[in-house]
Steps between C-alpha positions, in 0.01 A plus 500: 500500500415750722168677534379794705162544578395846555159600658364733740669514846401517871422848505263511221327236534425634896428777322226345278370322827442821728368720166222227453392428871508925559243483143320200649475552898578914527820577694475159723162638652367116531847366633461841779163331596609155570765640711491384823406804741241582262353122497413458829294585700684730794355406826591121422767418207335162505172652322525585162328790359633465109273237350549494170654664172440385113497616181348399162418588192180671361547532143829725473461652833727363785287512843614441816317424832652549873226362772539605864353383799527452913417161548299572787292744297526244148329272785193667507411416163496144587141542659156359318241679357676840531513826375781628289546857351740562220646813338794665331673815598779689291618750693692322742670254219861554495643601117454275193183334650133561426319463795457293900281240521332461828313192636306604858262239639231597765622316829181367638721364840589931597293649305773688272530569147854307474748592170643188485723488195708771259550396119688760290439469145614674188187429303135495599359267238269197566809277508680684731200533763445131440882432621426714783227312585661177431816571705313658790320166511834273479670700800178360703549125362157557258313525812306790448102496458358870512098504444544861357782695318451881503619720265491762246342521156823403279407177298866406496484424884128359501608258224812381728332476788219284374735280303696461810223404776174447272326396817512856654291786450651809333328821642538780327584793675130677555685843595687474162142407353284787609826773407553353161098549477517810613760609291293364195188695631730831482699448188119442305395875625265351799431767757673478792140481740380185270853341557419536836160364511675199296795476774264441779445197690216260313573661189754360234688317777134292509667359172797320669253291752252388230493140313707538217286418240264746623730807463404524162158410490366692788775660723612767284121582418487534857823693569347726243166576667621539812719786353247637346240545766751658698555746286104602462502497848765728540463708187791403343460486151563118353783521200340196276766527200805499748347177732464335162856497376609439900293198514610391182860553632390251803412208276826529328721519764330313768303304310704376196844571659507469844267225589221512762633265692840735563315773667139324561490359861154357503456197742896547622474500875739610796715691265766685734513786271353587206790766334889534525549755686721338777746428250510827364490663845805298554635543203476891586680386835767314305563795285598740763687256695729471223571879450610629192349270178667264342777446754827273447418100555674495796302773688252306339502158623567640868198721469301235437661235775413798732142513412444114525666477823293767627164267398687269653544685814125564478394187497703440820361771679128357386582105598651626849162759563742791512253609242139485416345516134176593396244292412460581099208583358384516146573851337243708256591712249254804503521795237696746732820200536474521101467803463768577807761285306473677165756739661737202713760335349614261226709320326315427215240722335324244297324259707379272238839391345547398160866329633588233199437184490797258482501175268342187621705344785 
C-alpha cells in the first residue's frame, strides 16, 4: 500500500525560519555586527573590536546585549585600584535599542580619562547593567579591581555595580547631587538667594564629607544653621515651612533611599574625581561625532571604532612624549557651576532615578 505524506515544503518552512529570526533579531542587525569589516578593529584585522553579543530573558521581554571594545583601550581596565566612570546615553543608540553603555577608567599611566568599552542595550534594568558589568569584566579575563565606580543617581546601575565588584566604592555623582538638591529647593517655593546661600561651598555639600551616622544627628542641624545665619546676615528672609518639607525630602531620598554611603565620601582618600562629568562631556563628544541620532548600526559600529582608535592614537602620542598631560587636580563644585549647568545639557531630567528593579539574579 502506498502512502503519501504531505507536509509543509522548502519554501515555507524557510519562510517560517526568516519570519521568526526578523521577530527575534530585527532585520539581521546582530548577524550585520558580527560581520567581519565591522568586527575588527581597522588599523590591524588581528584586533578585535566586537566582544560580545547575548540575549536573555527578563520575564517576557527579549534583551539583547552587543559589547564593544579596542583591546588596547579594554586594556586599561586591567589596572588596580582604579577609577571607573559609567553612564548611559540614548541619543546615539541606533533603532530598537534603549540606550549605550559606557565604561571609561581614569588612566593613571597618561593621565587621560580613557572610554574603554561600548555596550548597547535594549533595556536599562538592574539585570541588564549587571551583564554589562559582567561582560565588560570577562573581555578583561575578571581582572579588573577599580577602588571607585562613578556614576549617576539611578539605583538600577548602583545595585549592578555593587553586586558586580562589592569591594569598590560607588561615588555618586556630587554634580548630580547638588542639581537634584537644587531642583528640590526650587520645586518647594525656596527663594532663589537662600538656594544660593545653600549651593555654596561648606554648606549642604558639608553633608557628603561627614561620618555617616552623623548626617542625621548633627550635620543637617548644621547645614541648617549655617543657612540660616547667612541669611540674617544678608537680610534674606529664612522660609521655615518650605526648609521643613525640603529637609524632610532629604531623609527620604538620601537617607532611606539612596544610602549615605552612595553619595557620602567621608574618610575616601585620593579620589580622582568626585562627579561624572568626563563621561558625559564625552558622551556630548560621542553624540556629535555620530551626526544625525539614532543612525543605522553600521554607521554605528564604525563611529565608534573611530573614536577608540583615536584614544588609541592618544595614548601613542602620550607614551612617545609627542604630548604632555596635565597633572589632575581635584575639582569643586561651587554654586555658580550649579547654577551655570541648570541651563547645559542633558539627557535625563531626573537625576535621582526611580529605574526598576529586576528580580533577584
Amino acid at each position: 500500500m502506498n502512502i503519501i505524506a504531505i507536509g509543509i515544503n522548502k519554501t515555507h518552512v524557510q519562510g517560517r525560519f526568516y519570519r521568526t529570526k526578523l521577530k527575534n533579531f530585527g532585520n539581521d542587525v546582530y548577524v550585520k555586527i558580527k560581520s567581519e569589516h565591522l568586527c575588527s578593529v581597522r588599523e590591524n584585522s588581528d584586533f578585535k573590536f566586537f566582544q560580545y553579543h547575548g540575549s536573555y530573558y527578563e520575564g517576557d521581554v527579549l534583551h539583547h546585549l552587543v559589547l564593544w571594545g579596542h583591546p588596547a583601550l579594554l586594556d586599561r581596565l586591567r589596572a588596580r585600584q582604579t577609577s571607573i566612570f559609567v553612564d548611559g546615553t540614548f541619543r546615539s543608540v541606533p533603532a530598537n535599542f534603549n540606550q549605550l553603555v559606557i565604561v571609561m577608567v581614569f588612566d593613571a599611566i597618561s593621565n587621560l580619562y580613557i572610554p574603554s568599552c561600548y555596550a548597547l542595550t535594549t533595556g536599562k534594568t538592574t539585570k541588564v547593567y549587571d551583564y554589562v558589568m559582567y561582560h565588560t569584566n570577562t573581555a578583561v579575563d575578571f581582572t579588573m579591581d577599580p577602588a571607585y565606580i562613578s556614576c549617576d543617581f539611578e539605583q538600577a546601575i548602583i545595585s549592578a555595580v555593587k553586586h558586580q565588584f562589592p569591594r569598590s566604592k560607588v561615588i555618586g555623582c556630587l554634580f548630580h547631587f547638588k542639581k537634584a538638591l537644587r531642583r528640590k529647593m526650587l520645586k518647594e517655593g525656596i527663594s532663589e538667594n537662600e538656594v544660593g546661600i545653600a549651593m555654596q561651598d561648606g554648606a549642604i555639600d558639608e553633608l557628603t564629607t561627614v561620618r555617616p551616622s552623623e548626617i542625621i544627628r548633627s550635620g543637617i542641624r548644621n547645614v541648617k544653621t549655617t543657612i540660616m545665619e547667612e541669611c540674617q546676615d544678608q537680610n534674606i528672609p529664612y522660609s521655615t515651612e518650605k526648609w521643613s518639607k525640603f529637609w524632610k525630602y532629604f531623609v527620604r531620598t538620601w537617607i532611606k533611599k539612596y544610602k549615605p554611603e552612595d553619595w557620602n565620601v567621608y574618610g575616601v582618600q585620593d579620589i580622582v574625581n568626585r562627579t561624572n562629568n568626563p563621561l558625559e562631556r564625552y558622551n556630548r563628544t560621542l553624540n556629535r561625532a555620530m551626526g544625525e541620532p539614532h543612525p543605522d548600526i553600521g554607521k554605528f559600529v564604525v563611529v565608534l571604532e573611530a573614536e577608540a582608535q583615536r584614544y588609541v592614537d592618544s595614548l601613542a602620542d602620550v607614551a612617545n612624549r609627542r604630548v604632555r598631560t596635565h597633572r589632575r587636580v581635584r575639582p569643586r563644585l561651587s554654586s555658580y557651576v550649579i547654577e551655570a549647568a541648570e541651563d547645559s545639557p542633558c539627557e535625563d531630567e531626573e537625576v535621582a532615578s526611580d529605574s526598576s528593579l529586576s528580580p533577584e539574579y
